[in-house]
KOLGU-4560 file (N, C-alpha, C; in nm, 3 decimals, padded with zeros to 5 digits):
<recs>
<n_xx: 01.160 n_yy: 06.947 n_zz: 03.636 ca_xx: 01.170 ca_yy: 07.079 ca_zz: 03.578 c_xx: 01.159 c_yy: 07.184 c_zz: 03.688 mol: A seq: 1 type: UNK>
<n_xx: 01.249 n_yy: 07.266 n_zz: 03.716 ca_xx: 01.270 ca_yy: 07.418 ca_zz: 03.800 c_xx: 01.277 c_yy: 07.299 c_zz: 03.910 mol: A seq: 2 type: UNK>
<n_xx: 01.383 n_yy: 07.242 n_zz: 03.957 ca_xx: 01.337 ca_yy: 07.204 ca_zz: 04.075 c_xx: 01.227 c_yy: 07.043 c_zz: 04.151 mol: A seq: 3 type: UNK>
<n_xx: 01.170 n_yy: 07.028 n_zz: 04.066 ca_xx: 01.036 ca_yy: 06.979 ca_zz: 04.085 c_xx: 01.070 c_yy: 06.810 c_zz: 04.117 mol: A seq: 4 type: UNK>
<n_xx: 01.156 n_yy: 06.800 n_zz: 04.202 ca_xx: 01.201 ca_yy: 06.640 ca_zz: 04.157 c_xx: 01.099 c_yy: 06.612 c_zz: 04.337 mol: A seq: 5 type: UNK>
<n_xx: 01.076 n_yy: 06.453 n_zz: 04.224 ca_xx: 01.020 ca_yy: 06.402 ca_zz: 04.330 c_xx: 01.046 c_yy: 06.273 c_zz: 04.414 mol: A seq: 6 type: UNK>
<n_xx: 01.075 n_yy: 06.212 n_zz: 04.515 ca_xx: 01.128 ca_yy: 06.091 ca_zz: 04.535 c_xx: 01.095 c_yy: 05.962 c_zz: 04.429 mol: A seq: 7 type: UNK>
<n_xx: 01.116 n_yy: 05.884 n_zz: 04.446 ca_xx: 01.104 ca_yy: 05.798 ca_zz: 04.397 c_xx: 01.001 c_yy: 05.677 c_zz: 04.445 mol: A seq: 8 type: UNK>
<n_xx: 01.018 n_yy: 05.638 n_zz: 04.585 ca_xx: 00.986 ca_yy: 05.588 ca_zz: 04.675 c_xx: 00.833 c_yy: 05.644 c_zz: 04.709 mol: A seq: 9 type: UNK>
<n_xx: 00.774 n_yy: 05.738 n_zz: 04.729 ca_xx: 00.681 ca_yy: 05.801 ca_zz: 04.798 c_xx: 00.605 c_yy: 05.906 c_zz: 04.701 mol: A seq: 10 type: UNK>
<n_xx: 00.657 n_yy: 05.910 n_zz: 04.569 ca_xx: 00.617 ca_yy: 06.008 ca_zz: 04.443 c_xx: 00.621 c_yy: 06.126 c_zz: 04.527 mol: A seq: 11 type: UNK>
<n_xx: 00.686 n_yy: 06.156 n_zz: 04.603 ca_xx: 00.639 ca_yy: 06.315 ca_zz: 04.636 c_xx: 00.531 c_yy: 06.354 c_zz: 04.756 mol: A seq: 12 type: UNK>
<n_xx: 00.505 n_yy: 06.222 n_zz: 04.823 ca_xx: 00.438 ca_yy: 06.249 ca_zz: 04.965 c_xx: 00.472 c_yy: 06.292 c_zz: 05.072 mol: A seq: 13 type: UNK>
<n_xx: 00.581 n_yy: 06.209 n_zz: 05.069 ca_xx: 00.653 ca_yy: 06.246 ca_zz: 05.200 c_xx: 00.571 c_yy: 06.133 c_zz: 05.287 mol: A seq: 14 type: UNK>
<n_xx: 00.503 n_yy: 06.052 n_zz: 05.297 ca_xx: 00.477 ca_yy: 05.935 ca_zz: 05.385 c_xx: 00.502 c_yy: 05.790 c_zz: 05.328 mol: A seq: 15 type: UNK>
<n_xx: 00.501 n_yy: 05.704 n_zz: 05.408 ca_xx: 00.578 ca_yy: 05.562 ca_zz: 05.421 c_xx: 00.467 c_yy: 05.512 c_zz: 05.342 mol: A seq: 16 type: UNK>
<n_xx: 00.522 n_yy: 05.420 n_zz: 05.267 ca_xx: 00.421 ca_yy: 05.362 ca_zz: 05.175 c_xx: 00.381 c_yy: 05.232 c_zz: 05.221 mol: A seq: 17 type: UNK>
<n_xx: 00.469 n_yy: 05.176 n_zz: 05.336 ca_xx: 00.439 ca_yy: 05.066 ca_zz: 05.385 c_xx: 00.330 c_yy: 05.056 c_zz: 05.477 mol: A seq: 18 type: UNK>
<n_xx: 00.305 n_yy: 05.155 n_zz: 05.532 ca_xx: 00.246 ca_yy: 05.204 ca_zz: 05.629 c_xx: 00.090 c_yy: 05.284 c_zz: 05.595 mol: A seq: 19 type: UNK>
<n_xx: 00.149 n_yy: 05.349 n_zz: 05.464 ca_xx: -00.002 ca_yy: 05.483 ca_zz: 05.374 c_xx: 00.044 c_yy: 05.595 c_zz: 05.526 mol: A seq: 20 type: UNK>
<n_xx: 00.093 n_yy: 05.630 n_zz: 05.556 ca_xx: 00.125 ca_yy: 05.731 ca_zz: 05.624 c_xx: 00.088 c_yy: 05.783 c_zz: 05.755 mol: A seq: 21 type: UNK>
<n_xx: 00.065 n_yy: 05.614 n_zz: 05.801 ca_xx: -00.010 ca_yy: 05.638 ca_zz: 05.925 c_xx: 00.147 c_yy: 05.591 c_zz: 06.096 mol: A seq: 22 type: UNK>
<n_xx: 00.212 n_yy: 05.530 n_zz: 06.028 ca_xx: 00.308 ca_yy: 05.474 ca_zz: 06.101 c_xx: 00.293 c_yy: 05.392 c_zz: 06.241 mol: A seq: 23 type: UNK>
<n_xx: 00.170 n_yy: 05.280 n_zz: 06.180 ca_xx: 00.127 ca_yy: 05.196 ca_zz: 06.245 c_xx: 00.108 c_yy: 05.061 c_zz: 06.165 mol: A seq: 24 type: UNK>
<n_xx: 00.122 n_yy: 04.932 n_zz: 06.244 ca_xx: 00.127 ca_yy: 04.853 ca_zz: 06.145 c_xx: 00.049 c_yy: 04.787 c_zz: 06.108 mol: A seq: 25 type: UNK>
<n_xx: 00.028 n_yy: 04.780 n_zz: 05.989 ca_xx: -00.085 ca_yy: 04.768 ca_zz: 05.880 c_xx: -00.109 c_yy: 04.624 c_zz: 05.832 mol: A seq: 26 type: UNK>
<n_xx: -00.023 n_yy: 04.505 n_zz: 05.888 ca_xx: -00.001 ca_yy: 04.375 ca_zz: 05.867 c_xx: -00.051 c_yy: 04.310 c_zz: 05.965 mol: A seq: 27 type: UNK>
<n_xx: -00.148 n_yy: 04.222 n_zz: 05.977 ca_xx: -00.162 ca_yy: 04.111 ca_zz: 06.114 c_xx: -00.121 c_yy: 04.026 c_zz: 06.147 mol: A seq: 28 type: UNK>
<n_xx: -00.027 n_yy: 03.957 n_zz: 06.032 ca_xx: 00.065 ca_yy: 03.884 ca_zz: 06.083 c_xx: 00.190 c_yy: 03.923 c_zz: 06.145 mol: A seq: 29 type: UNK>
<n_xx: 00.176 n_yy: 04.018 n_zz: 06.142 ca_xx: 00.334 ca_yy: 04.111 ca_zz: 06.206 c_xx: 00.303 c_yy: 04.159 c_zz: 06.332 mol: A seq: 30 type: UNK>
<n_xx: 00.387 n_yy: 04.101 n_zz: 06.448 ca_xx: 00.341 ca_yy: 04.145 ca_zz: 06.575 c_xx: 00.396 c_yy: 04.299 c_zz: 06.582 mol: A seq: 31 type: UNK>
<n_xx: 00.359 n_yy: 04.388 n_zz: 06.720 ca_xx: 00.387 ca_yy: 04.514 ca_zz: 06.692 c_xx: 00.243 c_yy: 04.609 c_zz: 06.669 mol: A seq: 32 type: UNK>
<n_xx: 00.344 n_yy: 04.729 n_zz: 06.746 ca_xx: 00.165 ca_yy: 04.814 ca_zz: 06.704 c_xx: 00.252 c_yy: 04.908 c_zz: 06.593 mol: A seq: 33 type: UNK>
<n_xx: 00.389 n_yy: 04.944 n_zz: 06.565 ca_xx: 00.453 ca_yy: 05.034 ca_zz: 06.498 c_xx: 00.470 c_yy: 04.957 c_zz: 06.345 mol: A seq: 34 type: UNK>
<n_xx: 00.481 n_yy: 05.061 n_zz: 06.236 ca_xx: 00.538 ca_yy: 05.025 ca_zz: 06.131 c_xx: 00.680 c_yy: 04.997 c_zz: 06.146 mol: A seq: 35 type: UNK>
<n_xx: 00.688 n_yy: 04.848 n_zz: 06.082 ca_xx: 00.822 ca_yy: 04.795 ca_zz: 06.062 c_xx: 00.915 c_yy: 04.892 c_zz: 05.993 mol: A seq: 36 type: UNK>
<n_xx: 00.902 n_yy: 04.936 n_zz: 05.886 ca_xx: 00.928 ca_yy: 05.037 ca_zz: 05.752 c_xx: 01.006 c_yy: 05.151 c_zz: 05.836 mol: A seq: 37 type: UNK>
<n_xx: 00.920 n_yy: 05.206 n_zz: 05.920 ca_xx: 00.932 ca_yy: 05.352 ca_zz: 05.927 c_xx: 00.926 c_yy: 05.357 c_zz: 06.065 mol: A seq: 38 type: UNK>
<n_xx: 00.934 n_yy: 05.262 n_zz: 06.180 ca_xx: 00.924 ca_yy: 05.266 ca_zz: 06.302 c_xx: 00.819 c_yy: 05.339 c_zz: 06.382 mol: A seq: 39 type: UNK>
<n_xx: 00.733 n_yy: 05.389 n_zz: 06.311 ca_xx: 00.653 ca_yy: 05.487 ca_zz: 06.376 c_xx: 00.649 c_yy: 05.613 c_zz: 06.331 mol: A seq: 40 type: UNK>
<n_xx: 00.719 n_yy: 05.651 n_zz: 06.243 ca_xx: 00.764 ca_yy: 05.852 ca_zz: 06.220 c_xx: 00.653 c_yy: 05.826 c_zz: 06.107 mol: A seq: 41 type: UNK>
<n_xx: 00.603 n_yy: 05.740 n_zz: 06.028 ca_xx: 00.540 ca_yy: 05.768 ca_zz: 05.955 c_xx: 00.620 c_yy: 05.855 c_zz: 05.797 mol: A seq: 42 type: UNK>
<n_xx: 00.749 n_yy: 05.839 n_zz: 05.830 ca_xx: 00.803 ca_yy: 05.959 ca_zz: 05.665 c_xx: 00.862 c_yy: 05.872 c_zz: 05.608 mol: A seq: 43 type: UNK>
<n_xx: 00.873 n_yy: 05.861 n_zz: 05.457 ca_xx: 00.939 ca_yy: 05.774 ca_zz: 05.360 c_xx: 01.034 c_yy: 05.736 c_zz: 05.410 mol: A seq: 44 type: UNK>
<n_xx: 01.086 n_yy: 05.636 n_zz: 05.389 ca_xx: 01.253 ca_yy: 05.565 ca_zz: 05.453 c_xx: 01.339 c_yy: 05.621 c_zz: 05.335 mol: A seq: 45 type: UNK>
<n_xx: 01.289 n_yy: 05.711 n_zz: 05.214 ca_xx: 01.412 ca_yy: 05.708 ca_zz: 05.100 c_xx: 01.445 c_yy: 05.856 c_zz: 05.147 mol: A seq: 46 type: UNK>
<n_xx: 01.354 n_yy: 05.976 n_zz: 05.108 ca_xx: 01.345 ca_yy: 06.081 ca_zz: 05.116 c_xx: 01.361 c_yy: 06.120 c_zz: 05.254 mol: A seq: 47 type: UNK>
<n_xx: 01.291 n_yy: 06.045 n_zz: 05.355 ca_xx: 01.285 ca_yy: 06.121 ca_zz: 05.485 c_xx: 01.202 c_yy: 06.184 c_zz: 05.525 mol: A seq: 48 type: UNK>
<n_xx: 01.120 n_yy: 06.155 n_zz: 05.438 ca_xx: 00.990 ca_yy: 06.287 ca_zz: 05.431 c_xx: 00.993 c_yy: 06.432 c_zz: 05.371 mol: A seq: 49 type: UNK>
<n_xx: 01.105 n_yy: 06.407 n_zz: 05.377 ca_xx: 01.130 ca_yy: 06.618 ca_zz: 05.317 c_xx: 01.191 c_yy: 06.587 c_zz: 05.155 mol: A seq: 50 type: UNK>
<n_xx: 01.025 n_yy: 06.589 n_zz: 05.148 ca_xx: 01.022 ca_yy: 06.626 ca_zz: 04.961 c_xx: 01.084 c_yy: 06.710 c_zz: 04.949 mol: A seq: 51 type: UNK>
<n_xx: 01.112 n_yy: 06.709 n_zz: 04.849 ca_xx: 01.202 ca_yy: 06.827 ca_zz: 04.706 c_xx: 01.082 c_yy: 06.910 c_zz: 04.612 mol: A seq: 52 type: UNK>
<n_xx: 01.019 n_yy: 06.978 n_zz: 04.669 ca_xx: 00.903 ca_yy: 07.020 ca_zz: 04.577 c_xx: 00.917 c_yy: 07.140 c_zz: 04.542 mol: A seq: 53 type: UNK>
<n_xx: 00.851 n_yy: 07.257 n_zz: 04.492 ca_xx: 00.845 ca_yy: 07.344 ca_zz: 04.417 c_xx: 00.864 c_yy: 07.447 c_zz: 04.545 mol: A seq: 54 type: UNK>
<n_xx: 00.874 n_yy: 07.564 n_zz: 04.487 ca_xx: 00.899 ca_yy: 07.719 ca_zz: 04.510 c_xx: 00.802 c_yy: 07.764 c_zz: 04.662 mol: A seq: 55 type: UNK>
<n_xx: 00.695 n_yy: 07.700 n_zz: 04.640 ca_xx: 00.573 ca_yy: 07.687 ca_zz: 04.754 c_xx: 00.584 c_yy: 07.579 c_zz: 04.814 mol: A seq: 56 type: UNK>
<n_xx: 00.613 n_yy: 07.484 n_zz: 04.804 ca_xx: 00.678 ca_yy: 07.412 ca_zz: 04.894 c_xx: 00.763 c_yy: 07.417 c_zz: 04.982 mol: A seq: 57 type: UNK>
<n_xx: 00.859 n_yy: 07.461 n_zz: 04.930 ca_xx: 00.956 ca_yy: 07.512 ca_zz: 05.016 c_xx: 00.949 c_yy: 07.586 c_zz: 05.132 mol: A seq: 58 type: UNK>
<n_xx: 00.852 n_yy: 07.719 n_zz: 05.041 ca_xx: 00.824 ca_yy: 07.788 ca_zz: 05.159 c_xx: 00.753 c_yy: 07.762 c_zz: 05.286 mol: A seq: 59 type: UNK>
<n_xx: 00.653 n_yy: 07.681 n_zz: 05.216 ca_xx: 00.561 ca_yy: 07.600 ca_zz: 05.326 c_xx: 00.629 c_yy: 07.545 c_zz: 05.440 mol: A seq: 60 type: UNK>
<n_xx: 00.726 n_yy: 07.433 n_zz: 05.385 ca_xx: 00.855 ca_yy: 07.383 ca_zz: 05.484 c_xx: 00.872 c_yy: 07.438 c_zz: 05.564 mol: A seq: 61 type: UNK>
<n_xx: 00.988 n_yy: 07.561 n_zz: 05.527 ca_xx: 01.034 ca_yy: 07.683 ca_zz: 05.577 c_xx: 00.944 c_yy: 07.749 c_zz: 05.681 mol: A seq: 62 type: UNK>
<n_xx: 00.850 n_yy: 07.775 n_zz: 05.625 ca_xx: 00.746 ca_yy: 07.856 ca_zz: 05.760 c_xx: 00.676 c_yy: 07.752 c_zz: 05.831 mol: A seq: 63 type: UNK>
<n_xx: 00.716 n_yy: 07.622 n_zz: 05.824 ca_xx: 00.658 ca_yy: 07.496 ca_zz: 05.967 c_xx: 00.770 c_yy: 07.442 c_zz: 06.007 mol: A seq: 64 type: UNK>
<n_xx: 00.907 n_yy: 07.518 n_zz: 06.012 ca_xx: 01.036 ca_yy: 07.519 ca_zz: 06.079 c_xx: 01.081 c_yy: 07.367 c_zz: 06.037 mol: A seq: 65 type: UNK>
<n_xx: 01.052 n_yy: 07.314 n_zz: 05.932 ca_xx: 01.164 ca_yy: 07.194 ca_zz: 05.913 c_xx: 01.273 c_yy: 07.219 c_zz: 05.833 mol: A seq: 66 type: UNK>
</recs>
């Protein structure tokens, strides 16, 4: 509603769920210090990180230059 959509993948975080948003890897059987998922950036692999959020959101975005 107005806008308000949220990924699917990440409900609207904007971080890797494989990871919880740290973009390090979170598995010990997995060699590697990086998240497999997300290589390291730490942002959803669906969205990209750049939620779709509301009116203040946006702006927020907007004024931290992404």
């Amino acid at each position: 509603m107005f806008g308000n959509q949220k990924c699917s993948r990440c409900k609207g975080s904007g971080a890797c769920q494989e990871c919880y948003g740290t973009g390090k890897n979170t598995h010990l059987n997995v060699p590697g210090d990086l998240c497999e998922a997300c290589k390291g950036s730490a942002k959803c692999q669906v969205c990209g990180g750049k939620v779709t959020g509301g009116p203040i959101s946006k702006l927020l975005r907007k004024l931290a230059g992404e």
